[in-house]
C-alpha positions as CSV (number, residue, x, y, z in Angstrom):
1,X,-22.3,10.0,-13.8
2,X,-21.2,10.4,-10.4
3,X,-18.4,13.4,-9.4
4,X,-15.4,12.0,-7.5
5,X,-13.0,13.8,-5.4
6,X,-9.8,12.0,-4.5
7,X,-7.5,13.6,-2.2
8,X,-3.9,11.7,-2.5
9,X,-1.4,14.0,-0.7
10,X,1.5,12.0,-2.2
11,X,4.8,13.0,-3.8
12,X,5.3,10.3,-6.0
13,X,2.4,8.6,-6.9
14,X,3.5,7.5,-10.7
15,X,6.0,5.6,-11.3
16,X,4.5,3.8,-8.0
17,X,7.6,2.7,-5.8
18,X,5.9,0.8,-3.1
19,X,2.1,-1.1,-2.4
20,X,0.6,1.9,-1.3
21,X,1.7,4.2,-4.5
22,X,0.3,0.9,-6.7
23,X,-2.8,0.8,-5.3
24,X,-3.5,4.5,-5.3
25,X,-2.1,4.8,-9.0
26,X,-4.4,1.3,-9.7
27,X,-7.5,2.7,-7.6
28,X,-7.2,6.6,-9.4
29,X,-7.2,4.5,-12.4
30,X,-10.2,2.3,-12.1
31,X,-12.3,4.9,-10.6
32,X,-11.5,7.0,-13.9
33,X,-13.3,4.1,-16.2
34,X,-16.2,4.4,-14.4
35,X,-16.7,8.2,-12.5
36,X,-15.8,12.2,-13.3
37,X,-12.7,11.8,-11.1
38,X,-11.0,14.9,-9.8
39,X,-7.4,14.6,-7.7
40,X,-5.6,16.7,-5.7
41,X,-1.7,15.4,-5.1
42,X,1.4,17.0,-3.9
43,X,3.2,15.2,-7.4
44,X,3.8,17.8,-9.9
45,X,0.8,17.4,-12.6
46,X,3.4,16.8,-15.6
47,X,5.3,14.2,-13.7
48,X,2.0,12.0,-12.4
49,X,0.5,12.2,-16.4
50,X,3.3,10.6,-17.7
51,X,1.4,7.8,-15.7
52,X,-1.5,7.8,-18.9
53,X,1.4,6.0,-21.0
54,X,0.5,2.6,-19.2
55,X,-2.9,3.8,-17.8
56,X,-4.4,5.6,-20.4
57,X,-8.1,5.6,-18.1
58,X,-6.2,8.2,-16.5
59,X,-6.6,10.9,-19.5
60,X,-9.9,11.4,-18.1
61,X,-8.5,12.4,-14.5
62,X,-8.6,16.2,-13.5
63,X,-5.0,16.6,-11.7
64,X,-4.9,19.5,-9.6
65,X,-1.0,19.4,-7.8
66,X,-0.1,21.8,-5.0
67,X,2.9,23.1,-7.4
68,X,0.6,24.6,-9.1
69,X,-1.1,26.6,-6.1
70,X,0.0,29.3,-4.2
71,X,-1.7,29.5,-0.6
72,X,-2.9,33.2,-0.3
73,X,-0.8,35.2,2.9
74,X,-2.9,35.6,6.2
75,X,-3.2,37.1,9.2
76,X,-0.9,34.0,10.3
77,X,1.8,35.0,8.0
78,X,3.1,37.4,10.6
79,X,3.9,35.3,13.0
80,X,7.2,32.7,13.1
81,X,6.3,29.5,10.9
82,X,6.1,26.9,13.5
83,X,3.4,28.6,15.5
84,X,1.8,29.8,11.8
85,X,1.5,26.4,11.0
86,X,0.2,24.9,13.9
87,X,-2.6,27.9,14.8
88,X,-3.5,27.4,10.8
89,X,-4.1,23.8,11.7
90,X,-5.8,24.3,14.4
91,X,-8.2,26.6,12.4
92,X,-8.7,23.9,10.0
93,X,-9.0,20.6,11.9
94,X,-11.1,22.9,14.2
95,X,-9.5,21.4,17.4
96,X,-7.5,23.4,19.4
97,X,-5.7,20.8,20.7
98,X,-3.9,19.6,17.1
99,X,-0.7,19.9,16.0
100,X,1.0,21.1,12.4
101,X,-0.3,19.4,9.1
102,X,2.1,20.4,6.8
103,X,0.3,18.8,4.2
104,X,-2.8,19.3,5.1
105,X,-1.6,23.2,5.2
106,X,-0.3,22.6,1.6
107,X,-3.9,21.1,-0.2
108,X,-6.6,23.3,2.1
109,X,-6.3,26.0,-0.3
110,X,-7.3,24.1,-3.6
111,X,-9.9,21.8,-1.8
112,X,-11.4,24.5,-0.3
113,X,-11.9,26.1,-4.2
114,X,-13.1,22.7,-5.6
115,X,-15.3,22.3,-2.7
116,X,-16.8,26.1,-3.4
117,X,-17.0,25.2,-7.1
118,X,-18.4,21.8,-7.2
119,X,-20.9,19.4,-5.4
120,X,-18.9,16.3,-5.4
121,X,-20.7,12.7,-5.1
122,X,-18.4,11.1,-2.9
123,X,-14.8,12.0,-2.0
124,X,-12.2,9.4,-1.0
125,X,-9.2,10.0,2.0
126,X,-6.2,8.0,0.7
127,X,-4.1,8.6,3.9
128,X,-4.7,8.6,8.0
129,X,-3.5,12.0,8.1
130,X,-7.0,13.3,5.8
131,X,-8.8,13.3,7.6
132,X,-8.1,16.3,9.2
133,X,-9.7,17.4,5.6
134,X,-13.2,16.3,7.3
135,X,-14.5,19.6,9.0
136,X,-13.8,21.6,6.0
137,X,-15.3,19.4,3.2
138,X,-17.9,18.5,5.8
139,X,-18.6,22.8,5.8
140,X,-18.7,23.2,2.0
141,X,-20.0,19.6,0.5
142,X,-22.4,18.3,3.3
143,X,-23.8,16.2,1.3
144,X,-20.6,13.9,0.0
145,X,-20.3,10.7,1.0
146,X,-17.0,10.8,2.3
147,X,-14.7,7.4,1.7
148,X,-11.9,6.3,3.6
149,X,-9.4,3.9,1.6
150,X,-7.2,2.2,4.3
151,X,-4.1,0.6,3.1
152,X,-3.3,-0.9,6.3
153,X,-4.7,-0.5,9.9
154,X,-2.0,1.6,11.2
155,X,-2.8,1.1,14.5
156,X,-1.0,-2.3,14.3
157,X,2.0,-1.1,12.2
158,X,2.0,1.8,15.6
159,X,2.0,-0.9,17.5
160,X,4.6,-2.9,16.7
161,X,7.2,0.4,16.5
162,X,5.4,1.4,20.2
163,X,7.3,-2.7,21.6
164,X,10.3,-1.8,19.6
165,X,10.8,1.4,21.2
166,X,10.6,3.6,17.5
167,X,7.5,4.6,18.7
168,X,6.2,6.8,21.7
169,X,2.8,6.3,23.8
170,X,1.5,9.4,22.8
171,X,2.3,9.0,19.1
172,X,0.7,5.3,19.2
173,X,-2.6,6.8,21.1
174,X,-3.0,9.3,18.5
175,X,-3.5,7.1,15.7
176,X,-5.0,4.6,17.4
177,X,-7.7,7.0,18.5
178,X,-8.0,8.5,14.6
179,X,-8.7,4.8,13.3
180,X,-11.3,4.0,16.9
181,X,-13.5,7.1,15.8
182,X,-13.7,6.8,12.0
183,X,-17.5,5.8,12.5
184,X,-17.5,9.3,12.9
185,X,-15.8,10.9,10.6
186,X,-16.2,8.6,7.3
187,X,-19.3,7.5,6.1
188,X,-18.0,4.4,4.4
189,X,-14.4,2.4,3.9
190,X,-12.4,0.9,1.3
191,X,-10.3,-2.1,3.4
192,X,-7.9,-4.2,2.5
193,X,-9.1,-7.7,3.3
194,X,-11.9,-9.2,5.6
195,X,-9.4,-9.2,8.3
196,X,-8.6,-5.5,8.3
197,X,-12.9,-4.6,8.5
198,X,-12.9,-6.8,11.4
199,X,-10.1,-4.9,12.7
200,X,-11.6,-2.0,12.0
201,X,-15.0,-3.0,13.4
202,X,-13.4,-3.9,16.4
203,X,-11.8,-0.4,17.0
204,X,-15.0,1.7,16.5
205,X,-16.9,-0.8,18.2
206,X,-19.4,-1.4,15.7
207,X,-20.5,-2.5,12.0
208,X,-18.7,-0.2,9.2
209,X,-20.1,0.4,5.7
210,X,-16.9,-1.4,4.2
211,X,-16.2,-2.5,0.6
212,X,-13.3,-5.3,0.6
213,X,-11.2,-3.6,-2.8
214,X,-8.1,-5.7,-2.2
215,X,-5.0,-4.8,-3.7
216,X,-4.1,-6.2,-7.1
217,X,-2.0,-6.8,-10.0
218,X,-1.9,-5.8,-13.7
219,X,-2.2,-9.0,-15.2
220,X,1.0,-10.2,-18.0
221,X,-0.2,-11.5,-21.1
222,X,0.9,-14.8,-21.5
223,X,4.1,-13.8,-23.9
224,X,5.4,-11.7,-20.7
225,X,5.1,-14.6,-18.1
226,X,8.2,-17.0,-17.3
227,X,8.4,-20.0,-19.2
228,X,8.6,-22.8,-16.8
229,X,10.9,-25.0,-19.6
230,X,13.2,-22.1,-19.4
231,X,13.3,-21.7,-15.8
232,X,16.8,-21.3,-14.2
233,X,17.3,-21.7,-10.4
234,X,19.6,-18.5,-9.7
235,X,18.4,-17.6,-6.5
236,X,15.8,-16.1,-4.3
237,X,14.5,-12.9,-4.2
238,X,12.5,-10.7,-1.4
239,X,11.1,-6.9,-2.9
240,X,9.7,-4.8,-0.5
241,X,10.0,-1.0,0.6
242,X,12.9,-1.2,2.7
243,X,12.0,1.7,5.1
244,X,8.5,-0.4,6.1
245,X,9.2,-1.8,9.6
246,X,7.7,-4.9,8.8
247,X,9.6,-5.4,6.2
248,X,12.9,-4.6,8.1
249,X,12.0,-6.8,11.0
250,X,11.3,-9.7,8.5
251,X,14.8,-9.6,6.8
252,X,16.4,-9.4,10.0
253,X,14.6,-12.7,11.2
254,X,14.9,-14.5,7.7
255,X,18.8,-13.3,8.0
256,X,19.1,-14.5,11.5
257,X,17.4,-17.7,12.2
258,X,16.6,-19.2,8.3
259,X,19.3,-18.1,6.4
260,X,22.0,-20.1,7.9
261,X,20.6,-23.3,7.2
262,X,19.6,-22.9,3.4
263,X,23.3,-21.4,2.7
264,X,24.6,-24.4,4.7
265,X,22.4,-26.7,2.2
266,X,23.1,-24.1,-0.9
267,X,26.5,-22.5,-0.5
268,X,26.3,-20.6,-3.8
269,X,22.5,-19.7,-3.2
270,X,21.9,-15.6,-3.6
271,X,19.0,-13.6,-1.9
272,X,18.3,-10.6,-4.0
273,X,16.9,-8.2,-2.1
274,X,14.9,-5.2,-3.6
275,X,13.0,-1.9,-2.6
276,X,12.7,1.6,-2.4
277,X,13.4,3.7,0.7
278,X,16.7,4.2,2.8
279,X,17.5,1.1,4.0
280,X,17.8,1.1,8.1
281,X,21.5,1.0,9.8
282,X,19.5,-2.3,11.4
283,X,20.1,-4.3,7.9
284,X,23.9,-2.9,7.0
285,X,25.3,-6.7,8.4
286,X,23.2,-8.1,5.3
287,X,24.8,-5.1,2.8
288,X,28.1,-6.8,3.3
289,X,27.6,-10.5,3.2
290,X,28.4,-11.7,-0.5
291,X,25.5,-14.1,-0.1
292,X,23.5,-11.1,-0.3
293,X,23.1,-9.2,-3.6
294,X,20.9,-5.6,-2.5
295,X,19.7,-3.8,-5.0
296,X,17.5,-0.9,-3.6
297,X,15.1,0.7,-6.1
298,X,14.7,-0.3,-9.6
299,X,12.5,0.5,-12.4
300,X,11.5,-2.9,-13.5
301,X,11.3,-6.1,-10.8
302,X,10.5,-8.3,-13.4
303,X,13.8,-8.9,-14.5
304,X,14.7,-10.0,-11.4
305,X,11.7,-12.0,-10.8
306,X,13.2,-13.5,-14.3
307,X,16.4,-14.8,-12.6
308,X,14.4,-16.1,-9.4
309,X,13.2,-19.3,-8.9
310,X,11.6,-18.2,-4.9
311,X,9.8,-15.4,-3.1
312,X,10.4,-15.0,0.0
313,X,7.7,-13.2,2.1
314,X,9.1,-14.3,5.8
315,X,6.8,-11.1,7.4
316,X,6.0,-10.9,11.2
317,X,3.8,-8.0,11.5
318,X,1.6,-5.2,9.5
319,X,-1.3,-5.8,7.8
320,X,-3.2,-4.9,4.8
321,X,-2.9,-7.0,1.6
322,X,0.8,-7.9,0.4
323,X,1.3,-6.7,-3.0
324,X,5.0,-8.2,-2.9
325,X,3.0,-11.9,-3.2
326,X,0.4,-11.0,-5.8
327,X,3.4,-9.7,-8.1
328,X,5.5,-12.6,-7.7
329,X,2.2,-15.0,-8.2
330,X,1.5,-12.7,-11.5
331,X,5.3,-13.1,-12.9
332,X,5.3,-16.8,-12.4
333,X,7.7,-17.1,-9.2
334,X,6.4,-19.6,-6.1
335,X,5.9,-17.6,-3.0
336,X,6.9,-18.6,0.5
337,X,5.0,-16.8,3.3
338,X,4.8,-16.7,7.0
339,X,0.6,-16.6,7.8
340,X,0.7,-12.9,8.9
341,X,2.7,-12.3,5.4
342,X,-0.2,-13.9,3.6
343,X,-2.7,-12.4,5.6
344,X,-5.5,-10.5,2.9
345,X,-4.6,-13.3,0.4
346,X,-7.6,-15.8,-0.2
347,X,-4.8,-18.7,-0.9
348,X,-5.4,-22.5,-0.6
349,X,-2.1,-23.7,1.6
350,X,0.6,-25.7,-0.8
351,X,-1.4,-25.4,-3.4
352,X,-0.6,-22.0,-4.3
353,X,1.5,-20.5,-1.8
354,X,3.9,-21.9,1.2
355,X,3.2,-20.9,4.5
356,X,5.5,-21.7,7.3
357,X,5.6,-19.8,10.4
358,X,8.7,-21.0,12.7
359,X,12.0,-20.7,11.7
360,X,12.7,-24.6,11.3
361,X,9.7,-25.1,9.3
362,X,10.2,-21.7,6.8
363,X,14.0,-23.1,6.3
364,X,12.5,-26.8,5.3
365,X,10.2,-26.0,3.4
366,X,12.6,-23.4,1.4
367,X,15.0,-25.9,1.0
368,X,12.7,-28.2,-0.4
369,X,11.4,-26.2,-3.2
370,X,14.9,-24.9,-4.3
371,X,15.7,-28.2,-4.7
372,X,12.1,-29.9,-6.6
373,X,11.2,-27.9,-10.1
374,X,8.3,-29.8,-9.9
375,X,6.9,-28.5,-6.8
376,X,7.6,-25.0,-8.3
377,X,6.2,-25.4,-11.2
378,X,2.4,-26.7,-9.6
379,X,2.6,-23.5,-7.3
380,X,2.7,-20.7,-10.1
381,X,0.9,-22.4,-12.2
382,X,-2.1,-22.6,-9.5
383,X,-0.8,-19.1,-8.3
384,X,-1.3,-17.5,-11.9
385,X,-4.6,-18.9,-11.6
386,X,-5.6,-17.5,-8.4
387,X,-4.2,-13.8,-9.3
388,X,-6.5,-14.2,-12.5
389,X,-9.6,-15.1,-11.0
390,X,-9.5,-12.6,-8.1
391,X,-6.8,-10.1,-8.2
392,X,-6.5,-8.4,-11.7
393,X,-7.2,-4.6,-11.2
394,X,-10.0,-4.7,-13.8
395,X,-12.1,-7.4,-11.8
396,X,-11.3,-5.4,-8.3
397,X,-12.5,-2.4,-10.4
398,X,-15.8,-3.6,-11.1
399,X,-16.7,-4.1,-7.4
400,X,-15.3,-0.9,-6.7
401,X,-17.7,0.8,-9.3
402,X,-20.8,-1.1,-8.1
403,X,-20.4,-0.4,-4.2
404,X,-19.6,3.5,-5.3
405,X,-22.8,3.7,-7.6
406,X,-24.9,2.4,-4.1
407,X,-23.3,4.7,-1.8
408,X,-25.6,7.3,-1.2
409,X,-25.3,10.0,2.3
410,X,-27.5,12.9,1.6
């Protein structure tokens, strides 16, 4: 059995409250059926394991949380914290020229014990900022094939915030260079979609050992799925992390230019919007229209997915796979989509997701499946159908395992 090392330097990984915290809590879990899984997290240990409830895989993951671990004092340690913490780094990264990795400066110390103590297989990077982790694992496990599991190319999320002016030039060419030189870093990837390893290929300027694990869904049985006799049209519902540019600049557009039109067709039509993260000052117009119930963070989506009879997914930008769509397709609510919303999704157009693009056409076409039950119906049914066949955790899983078991860098 291979020895797995995943370093997720996460505060809340369980209960997950955005896309990436489900498919690291999904991928941890998988990878646990199959390997001897170690993980190092900034969640406290007690507060992740409650996670074993609903994933019980997970009672065979070693947890090791920086609460529990105590970086030893230095030579550092003398001087002011700011210039500690950057000269630490420095150290570290082994580039002089790097900047404080807070943490990075909180997980060295226990990767560099489980690095002394074991002879892991393959260890996987769940976040840009890991790989500053490289030199050192690369000075105590030469021999492990070390993984990169992207959630989205961040470049293109920099970006975006670099034209909006949330971003500055220098910021934007540091991550751009860290995702251009990960042929030489990483010796394989986990992407999102096709899409995102072309993307990728296209920044390092040549082929990638990639595995395609897309993100998924925990599949309902069929007792927890909406009854489409029962169905009651009470409004339409967007869920995503509210603090995620994309997802900000989406609203804002879908508020603007589409909006207007389906309340002028449907005066007592509600959005419900839902998602974790503070909410930018950009969306406080939408916090006081009544037309507009927002929610924030809550426990359970599915009882608003209950009361919905539309998603609404009316992205402009990002990448990666959209979990927002897979769990509306799973609870049995149609999905609306621009094309760059949808992108990582192998859909068949109108037959199980909408996909409209310009403002005129996302408004018609939402209009038009408020108003025909019939149209809504087909779509989840052939949605369900889709999420079963290729986006239920335990069939991502498998491919997972066999592209693990073939990697192989020593």
């Amino acid at each position: 059995m291979k020895k797995l090392l995943v370093i997720s330097p996460f505060e809340t990984i369980y209960p997950p409250v955005n896309g990436g915290m489900h498919r690291c809590i999904h991928v941890l879990d998988q990878l646990s059926k199959y390997f001897d899984v170690s993980a190092i997290m900034h969640q406290r240990s007690a507060d992740f394991l409650e996670s074993v409830k609903e994933f019980p895989s997970l009672r065979n993951l070693k947890v090791y949380s920086t609460h529990d671990y105590k970086n030893r004092r230095d030579l550092f340690s003398l001087l002011p914290h700011k210039v500690a913490s950057t000269l630490r780094t420095r150290l570290l990264v082994r580039s002089w020229k790097s900047s404080a990795d807070s943490s990075l400066l909180r997980y060295h110390g226990i990767l560099k014990f489980l690095l002394k103590q074991n002879r892991y297989d393959v260890i996987v990077l769940e976040k840009l900022s890991t790989l500053n982790a490289v030199p050192l694992i690369r000075h105590y496990n030469k021999k492990a094939c070390i993984v990169y599991n992207s959630h989205n190319i961040d470049s293109n999320l920099a970006m975006d915030k670099l034209e909006s002016g949330t971003m500055t030039t220098a910021d934007y060419l540091n991550v751009k260079k860290s995702e251009s030189t990960l042929y030489d870093k990483v010796d394989a990837l986990f992407v999102c979609s096709s899409k995102d390893l072309k993307g990728y290929e296209q920044l390092n300027k040549r082929s990638l050992n990639a595995a395609v694990i897309p993100n998924g869904v925990k599949l309902f049985s069929a007792s927890e799925e909406n009854n489409d006799e029962d169905e009651q049209v009470a409004g339409i519902i967007f869920c995503g992390t509210l603090s995620y540019f994309p997802n900000v600049q989406g609203l804002l557009w879908f508020y603007d230019s589409i909006w207007p039109a389906v309340k002028k067709k449907f005066p007592g039509l509600k959005l419900t919007i839902i998602g974790s993260g503070t909410a930018p000052a950009a969306l406080a117009l939408l916090k006081t229209d009544p037309s507009i119930l927002f929610i924030g963070r809550v426990d359970d989506v599915k009882a608003y997915y209950d009361k919905a009879a539309v998603s609404i997914v009316p992205l402009k930008a990002g990448s990666g796979t959209r979990l927002k769509i897979l769990e509306s397709m799973n609870l049995g609510v149609p999905v609306i989509s621009t094309s760059k919303g949808a992108e990582g999704i192998e859909y068949e157009k109108d037959k199980n997701i909408i996909i409209a693009d310009s403002e005129e056409e996302f408004a018609g076409r939402l209009i038009n499946l408020v108003s025909q039950k019939e149209e809504r119906v087909l779509l989840k049914r052939n949605a369900r159908l889709l999420v079963r066949q290729k986006y239920d955790w335990d069939v991502i899983g498998k491919g997972l395992q066999e592209f693990i078991e073939q990697l192989s860098c020593n």
